[in-house]
py3Dmol code that shows the C-alpha trace and the ligand (Angstrom):
import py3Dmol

protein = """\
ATOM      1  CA  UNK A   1       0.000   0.000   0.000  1.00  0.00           C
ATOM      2  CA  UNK A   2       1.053   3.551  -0.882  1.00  0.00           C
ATOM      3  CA  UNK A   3       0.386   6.663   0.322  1.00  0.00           C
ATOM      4  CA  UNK A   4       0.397   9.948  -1.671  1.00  0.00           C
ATOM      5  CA  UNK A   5       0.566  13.468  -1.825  1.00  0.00           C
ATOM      6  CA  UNK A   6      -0.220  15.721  -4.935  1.00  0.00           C
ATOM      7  CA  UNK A   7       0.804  19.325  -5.171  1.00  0.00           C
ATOM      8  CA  UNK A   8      -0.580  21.101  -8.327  1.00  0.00           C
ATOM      9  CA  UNK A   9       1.479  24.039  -9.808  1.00  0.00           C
ATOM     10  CA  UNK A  10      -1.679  25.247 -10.265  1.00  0.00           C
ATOM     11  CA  UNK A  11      -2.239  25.479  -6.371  1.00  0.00           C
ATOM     12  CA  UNK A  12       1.376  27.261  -6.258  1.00  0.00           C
ATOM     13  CA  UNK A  13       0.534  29.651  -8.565  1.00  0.00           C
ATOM     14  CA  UNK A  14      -2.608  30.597  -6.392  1.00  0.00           C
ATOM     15  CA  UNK A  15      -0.750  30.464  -3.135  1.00  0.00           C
ATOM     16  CA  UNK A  16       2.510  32.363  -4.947  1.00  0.00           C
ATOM     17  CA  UNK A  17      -0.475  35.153  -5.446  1.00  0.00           C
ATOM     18  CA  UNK A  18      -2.321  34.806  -2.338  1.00  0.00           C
ATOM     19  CA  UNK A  19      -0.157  36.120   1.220  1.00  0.00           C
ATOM     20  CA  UNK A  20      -0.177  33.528   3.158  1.00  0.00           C
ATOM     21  CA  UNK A  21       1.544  32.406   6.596  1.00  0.00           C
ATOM     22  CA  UNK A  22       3.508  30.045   6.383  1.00  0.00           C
ATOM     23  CA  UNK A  23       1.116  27.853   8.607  1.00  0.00           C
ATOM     24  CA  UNK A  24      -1.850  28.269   5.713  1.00  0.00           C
ATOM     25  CA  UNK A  25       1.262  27.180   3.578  1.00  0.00           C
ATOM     26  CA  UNK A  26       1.998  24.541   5.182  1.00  0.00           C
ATOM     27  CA  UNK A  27      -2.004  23.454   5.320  1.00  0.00           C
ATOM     28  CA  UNK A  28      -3.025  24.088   1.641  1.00  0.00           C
ATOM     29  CA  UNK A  29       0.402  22.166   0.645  1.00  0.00           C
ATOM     30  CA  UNK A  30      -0.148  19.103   2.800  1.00  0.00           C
ATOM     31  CA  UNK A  31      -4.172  18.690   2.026  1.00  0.00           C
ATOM     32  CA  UNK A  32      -4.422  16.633  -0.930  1.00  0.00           C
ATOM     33  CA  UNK A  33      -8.108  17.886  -1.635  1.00  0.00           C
ATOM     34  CA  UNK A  34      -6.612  21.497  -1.564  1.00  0.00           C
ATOM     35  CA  UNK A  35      -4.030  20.498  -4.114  1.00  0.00           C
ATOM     36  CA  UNK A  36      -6.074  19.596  -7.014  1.00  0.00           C
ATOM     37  CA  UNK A  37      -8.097  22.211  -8.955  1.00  0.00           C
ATOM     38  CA  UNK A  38      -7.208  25.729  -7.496  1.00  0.00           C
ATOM     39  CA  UNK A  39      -8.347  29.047  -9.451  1.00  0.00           C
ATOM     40  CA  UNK A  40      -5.372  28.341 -11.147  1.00  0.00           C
ATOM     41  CA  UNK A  41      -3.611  32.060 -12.033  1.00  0.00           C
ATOM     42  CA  UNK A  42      -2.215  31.303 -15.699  1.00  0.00           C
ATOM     43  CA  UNK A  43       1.062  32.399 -17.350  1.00  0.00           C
ATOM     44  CA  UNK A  44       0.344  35.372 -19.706  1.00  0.00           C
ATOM     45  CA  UNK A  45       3.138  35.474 -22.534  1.00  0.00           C
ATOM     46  CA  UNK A  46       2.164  38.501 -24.647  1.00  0.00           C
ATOM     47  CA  UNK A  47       1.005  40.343 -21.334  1.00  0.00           C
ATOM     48  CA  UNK A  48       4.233  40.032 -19.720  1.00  0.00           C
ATOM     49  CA  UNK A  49       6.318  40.344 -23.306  1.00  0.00           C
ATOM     50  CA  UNK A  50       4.891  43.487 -23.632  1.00  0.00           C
ATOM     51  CA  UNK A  51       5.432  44.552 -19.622  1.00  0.00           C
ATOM     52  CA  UNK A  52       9.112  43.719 -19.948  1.00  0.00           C
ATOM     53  CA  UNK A  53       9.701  46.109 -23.048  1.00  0.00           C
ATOM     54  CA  UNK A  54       8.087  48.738 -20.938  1.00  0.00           C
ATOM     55  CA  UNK A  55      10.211  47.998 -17.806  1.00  0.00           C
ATOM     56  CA  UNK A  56      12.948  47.970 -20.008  1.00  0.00           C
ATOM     57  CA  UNK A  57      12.452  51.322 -21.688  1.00  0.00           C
ATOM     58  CA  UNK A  58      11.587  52.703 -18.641  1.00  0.00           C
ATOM     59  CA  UNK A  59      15.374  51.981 -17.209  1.00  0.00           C
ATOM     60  CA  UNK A  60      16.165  53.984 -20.402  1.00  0.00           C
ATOM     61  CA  UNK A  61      17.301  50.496 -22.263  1.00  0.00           C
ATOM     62  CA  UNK A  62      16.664  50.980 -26.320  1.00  0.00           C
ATOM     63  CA  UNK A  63      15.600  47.899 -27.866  1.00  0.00           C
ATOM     64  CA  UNK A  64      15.999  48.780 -31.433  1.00  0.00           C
ATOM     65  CA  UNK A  65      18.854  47.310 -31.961  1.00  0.00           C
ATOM     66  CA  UNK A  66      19.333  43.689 -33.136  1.00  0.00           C
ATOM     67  CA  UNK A  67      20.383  41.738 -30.223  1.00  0.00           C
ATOM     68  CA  UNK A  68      17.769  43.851 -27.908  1.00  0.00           C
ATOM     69  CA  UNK A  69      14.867  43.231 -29.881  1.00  0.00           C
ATOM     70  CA  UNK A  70      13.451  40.110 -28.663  1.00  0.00           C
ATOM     71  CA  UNK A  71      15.025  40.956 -25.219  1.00  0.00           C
ATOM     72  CA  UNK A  72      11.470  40.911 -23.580  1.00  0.00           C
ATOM     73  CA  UNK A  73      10.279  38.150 -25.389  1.00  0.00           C
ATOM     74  CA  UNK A  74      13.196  36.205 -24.051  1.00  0.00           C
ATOM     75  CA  UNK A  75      12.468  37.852 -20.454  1.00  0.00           C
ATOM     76  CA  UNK A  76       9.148  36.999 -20.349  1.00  0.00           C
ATOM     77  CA  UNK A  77       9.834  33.310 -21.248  1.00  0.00           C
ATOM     78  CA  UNK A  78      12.826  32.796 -19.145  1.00  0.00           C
ATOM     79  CA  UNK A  79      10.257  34.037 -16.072  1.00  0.00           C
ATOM     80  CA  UNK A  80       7.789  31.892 -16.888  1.00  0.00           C
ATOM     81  CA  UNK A  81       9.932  29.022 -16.789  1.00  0.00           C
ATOM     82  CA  UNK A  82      11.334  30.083 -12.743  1.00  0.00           C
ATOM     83  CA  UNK A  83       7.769  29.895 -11.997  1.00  0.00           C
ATOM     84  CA  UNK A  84       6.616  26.962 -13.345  1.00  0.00           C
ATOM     85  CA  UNK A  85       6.702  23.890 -10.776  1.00  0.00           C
ATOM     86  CA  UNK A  86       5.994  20.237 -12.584  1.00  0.00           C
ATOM     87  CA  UNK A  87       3.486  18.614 -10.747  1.00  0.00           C
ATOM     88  CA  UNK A  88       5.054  16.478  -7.957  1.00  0.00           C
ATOM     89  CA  UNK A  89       3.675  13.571  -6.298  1.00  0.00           C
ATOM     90  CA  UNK A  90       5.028  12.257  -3.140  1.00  0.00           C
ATOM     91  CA  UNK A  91       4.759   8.503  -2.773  1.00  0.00           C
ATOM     92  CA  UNK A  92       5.777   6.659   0.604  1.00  0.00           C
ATOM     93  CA  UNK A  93       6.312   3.218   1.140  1.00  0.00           C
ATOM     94  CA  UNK A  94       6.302   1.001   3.964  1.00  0.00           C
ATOM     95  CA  UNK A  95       9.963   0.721   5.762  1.00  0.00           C
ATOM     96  CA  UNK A  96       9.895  -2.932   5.318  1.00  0.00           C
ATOM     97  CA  UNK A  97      13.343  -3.271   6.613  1.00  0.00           C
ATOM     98  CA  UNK A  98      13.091  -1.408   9.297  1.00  0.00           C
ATOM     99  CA  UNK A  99      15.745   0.827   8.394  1.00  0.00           C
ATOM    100  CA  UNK A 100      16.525   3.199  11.049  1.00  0.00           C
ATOM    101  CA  UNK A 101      19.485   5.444  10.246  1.00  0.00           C
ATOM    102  CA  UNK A 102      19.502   8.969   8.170  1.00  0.00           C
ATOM    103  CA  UNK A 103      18.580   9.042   4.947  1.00  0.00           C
ATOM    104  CA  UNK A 104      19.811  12.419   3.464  1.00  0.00           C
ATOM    105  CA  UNK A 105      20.308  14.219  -0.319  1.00  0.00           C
ATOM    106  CA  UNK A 106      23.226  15.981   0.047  1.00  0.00           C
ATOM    107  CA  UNK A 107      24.359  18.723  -2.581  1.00  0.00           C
ATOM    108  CA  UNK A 108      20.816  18.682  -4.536  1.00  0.00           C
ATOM    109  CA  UNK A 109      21.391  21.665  -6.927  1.00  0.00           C
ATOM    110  CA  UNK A 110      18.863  24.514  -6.630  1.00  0.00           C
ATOM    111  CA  UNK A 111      17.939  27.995  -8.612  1.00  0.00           C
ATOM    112  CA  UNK A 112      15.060  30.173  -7.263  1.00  0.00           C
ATOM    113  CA  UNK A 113      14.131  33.780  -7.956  1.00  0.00           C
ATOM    114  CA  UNK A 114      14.575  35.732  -4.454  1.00  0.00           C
ATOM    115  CA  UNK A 115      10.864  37.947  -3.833  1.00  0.00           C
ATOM    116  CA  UNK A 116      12.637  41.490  -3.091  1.00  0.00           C
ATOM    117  CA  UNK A 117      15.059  41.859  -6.267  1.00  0.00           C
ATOM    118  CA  UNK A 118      13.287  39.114  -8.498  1.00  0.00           C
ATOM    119  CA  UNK A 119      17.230  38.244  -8.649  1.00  0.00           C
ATOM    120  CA  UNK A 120      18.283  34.638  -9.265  1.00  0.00           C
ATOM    121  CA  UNK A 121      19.790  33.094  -6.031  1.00  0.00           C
ATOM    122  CA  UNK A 122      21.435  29.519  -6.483  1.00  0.00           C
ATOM    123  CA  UNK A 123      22.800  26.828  -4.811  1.00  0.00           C
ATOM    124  CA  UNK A 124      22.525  23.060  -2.913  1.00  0.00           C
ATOM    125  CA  UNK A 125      20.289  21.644  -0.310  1.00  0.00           C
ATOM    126  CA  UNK A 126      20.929  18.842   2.065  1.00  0.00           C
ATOM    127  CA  UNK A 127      17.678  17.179   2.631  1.00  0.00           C
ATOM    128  CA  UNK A 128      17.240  14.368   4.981  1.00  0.00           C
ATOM    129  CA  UNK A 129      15.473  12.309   7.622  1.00  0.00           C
ATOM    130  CA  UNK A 130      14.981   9.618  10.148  1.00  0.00           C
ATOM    131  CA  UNK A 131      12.508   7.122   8.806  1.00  0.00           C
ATOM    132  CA  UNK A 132      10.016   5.745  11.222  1.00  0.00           C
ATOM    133  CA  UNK A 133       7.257   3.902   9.646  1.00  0.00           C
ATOM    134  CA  UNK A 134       7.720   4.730   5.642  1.00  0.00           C
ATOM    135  CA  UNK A 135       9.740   6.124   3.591  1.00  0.00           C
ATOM    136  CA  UNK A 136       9.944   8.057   0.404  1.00  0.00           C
ATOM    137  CA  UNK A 137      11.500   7.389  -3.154  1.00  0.00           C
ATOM    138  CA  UNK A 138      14.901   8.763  -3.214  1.00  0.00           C
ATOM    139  CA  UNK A 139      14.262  10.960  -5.884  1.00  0.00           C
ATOM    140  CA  UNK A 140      11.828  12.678  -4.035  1.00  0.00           C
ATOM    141  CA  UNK A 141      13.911  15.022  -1.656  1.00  0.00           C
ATOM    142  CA  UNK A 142      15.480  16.447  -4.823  1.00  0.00           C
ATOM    143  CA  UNK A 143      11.939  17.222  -6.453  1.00  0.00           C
ATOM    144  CA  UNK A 144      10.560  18.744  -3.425  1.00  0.00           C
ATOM    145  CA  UNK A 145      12.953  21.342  -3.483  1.00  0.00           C
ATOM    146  CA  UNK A 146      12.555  22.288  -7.100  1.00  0.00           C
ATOM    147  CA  UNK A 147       8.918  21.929  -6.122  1.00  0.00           C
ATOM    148  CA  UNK A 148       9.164  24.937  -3.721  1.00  0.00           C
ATOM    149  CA  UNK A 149      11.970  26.788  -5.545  1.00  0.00           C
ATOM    150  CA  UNK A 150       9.945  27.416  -8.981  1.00  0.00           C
ATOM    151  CA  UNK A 151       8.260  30.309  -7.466  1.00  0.00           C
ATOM    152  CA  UNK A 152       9.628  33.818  -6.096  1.00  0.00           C
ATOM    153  CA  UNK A 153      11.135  32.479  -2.561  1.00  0.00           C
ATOM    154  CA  UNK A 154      13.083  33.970   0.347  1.00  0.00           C
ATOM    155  CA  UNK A 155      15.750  31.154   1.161  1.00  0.00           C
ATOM    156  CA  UNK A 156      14.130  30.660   5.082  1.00  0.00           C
ATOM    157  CA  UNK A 157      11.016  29.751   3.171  1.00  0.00           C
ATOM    158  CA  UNK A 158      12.311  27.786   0.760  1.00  0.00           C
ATOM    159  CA  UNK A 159      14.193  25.881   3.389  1.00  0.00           C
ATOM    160  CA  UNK A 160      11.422  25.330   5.934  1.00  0.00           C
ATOM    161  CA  UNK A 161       8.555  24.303   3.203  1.00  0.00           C
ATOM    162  CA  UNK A 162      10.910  20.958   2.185  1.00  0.00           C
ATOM    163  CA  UNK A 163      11.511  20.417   5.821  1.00  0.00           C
ATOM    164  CA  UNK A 164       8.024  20.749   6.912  1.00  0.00           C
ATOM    165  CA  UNK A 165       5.955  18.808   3.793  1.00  0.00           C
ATOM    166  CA  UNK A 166       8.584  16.186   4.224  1.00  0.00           C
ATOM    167  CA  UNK A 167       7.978  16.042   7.504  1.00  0.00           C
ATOM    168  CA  UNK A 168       3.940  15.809   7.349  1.00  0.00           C
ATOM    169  CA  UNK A 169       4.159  13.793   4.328  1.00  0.00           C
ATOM    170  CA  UNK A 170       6.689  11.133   5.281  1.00  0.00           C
ATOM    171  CA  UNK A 171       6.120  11.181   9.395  1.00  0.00           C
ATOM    172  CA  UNK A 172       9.488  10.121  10.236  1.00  0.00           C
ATOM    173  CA  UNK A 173      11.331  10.312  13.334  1.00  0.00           C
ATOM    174  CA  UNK A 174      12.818  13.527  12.354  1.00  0.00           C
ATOM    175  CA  UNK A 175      13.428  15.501   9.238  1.00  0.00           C
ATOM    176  CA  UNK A 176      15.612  18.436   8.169  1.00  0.00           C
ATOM    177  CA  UNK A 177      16.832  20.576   5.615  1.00  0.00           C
ATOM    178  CA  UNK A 178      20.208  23.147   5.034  1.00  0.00           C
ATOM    179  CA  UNK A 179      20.573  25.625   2.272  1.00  0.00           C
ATOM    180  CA  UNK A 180      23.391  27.023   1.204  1.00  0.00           C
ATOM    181  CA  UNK A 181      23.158  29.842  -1.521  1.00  0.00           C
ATOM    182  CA  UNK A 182      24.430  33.058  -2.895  1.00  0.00           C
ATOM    183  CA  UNK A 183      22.320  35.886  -3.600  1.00  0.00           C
ATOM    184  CA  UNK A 184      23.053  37.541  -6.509  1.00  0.00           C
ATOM    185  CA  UNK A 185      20.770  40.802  -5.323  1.00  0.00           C
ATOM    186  CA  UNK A 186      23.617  41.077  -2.684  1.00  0.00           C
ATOM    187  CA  UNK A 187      26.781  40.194  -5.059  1.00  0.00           C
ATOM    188  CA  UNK A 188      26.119  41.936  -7.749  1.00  0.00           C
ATOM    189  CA  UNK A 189      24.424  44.965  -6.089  1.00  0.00           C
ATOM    190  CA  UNK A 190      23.594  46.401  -2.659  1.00  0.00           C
ATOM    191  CA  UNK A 191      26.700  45.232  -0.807  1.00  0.00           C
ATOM    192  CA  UNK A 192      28.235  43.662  -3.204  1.00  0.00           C
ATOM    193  CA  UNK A 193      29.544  40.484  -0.837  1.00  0.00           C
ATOM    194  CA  UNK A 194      30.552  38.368  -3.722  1.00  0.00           C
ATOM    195  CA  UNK A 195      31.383  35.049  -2.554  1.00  0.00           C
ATOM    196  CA  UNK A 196      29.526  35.207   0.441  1.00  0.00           C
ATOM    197  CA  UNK A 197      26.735  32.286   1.678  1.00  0.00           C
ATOM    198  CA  UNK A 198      23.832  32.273   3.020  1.00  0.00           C
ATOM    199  CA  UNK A 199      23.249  29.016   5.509  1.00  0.00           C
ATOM    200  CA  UNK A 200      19.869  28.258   6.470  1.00  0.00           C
ATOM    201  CA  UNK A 201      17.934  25.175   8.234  1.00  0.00           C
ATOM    202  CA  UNK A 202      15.122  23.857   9.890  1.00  0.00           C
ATOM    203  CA  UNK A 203      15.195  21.158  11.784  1.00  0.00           C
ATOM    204  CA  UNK A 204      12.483  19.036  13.179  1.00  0.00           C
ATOM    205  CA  UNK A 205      11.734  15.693  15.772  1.00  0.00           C
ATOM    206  CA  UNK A 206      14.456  14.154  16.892  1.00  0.00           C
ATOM    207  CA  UNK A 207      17.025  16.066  14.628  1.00  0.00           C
ATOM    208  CA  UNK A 208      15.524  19.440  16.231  1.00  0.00           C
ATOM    209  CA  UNK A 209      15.692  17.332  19.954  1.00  0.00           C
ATOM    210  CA  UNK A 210      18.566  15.173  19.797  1.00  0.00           C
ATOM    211  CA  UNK A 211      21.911  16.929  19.470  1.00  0.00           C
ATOM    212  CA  UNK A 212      23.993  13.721  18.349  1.00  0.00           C
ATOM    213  CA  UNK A 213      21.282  13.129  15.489  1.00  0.00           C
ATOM    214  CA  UNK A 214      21.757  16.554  14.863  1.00  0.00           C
ATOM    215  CA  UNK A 215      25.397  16.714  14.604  1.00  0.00           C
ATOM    216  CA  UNK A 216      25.555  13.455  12.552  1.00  0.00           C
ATOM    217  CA  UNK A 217      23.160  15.257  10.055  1.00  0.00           C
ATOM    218  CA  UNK A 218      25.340  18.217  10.067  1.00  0.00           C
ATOM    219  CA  UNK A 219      28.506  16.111   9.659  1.00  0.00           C
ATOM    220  CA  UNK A 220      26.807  13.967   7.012  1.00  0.00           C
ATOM    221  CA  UNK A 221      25.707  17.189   4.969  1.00  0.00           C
ATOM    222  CA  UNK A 222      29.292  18.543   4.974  1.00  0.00           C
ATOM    223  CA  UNK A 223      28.064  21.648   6.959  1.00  0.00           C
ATOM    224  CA  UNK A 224      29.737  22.984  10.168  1.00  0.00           C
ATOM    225  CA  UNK A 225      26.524  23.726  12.591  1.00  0.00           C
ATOM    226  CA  UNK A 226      28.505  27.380  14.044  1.00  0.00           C
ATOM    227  CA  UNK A 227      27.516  28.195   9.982  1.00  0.00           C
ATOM    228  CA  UNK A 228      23.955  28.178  10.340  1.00  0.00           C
ATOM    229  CA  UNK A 229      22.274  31.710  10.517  1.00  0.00           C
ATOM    230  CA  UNK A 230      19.167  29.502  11.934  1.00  0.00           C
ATOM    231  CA  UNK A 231      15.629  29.388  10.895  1.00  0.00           C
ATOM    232  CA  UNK A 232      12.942  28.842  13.351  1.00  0.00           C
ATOM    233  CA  UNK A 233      12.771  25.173  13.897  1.00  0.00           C
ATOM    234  CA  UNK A 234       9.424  23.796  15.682  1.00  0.00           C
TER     235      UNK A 234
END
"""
ligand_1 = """\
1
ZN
Zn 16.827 39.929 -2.981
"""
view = py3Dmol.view(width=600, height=400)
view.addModel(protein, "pdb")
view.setStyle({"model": 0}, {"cartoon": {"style": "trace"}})
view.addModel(ligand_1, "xyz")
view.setStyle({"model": 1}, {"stick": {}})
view.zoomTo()
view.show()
């Protein structure tokens, strides 16, 4: 027997539209029902074509020349494509062995858009957990986090929605989840701190509660826990 969990882009297009907490978040992502047909809020090409030459313009950019012309074209594709999630369905499976140690993803690559700049910010995600009763396909902890990246993110959020729908979805013993990633809205602008990382994680069950499941996860991940700038683990 299998258990599963849809999420429908369609549902994170309405919920990348809609301000929610992070608990509603958490709620619409983890109710199956809620997943399926949402008002879904469609991709408009031409709309956003035609926005991007006037953005563009505006900044006092001249598109008439040849490389320029289908800049917004181009822009308003490239967009379209951060923000588009493929459906992803989580599957668990019985732990028929009993296995009992951490199961973790280490270095999954990741590319989201951050929600102040609209700047790219890149990089991995260590993704893991303590199975208790079931577990998930491998596979699975690197699609949840290009789930939740393929929208406009902030990297705490990104970091605690894998945690947490991994945690609801898979109910094991404990779960976590560490970021690293450079922002390009502060390396190439603002501050300019090229080269610098930003650590975050959230930790929950026994990996929150237990610090030598903690520190193996840490170790295991390849990331020194005085790094971590934190994020509110429950
Ligand atoms: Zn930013």
């Amino acid at each position: 027997m299998t258990h599963e969990l849809t999420l429908d882009p369609a549902d994170v297009a309405h919920r990348a539209n809609a301000d929610l907490t992070l608990a509603d978040e958490a709620e619409l992502a983890l109710s199956p029902e809620l997943a399926v047909a949402k008002d879904a809020v469609g991709v408009d090409l031409p709309a956003a074509e035609r926005a991007a030459a006037q953005f563009l313009a505006a900044l006092g950019v001249r598109l008439d020349r040849e490389g320029l012309s289908e800049t917004p074209a181009r822009m308003a594709r490239a967009y379209a494509e951060l923000f588009a999630p493929e459906p992803l369905r989580l599957t668990t499976f019985p732990n028929a062995e009993g296995y009992s140690e951490l199961v973790i993803a280490r270095r999954i690559p990741f590319r989201t858009v951050c929600e102040h700049h609209l700047l790219p910010f890149s990089g991995v995600a260590h993704v893991g957990y303590l199975p208790g009763e079931r577990i998930l396909g491998l596979s699975k902890l690197a699609r949840l986090v290009e789930y939740f990246a393929a929208r406009p993110q902030t990297q705490e959020r990104l970091t605690k929605q894998v945690a947490d729908s991994l945690f609801e979805c898979v109910s094991p013993v404990g779960a976590g989840a560490i970021l690293e990633a450079e922002h390009t809205c502060m390396t190439l602008r603002g501050v300019r701190a090229v080269g610098s990382m930003t650590v975050t994680s959230t930790l929950l069950g026994s990996l929150r509660e237990d610090p030598q499941a903690r520190s193996e996860f840490f170790a295991i991940a390849g990331v020194a826990g005085r790094d971590l700038a934190g994020v509110a683990a429950r």
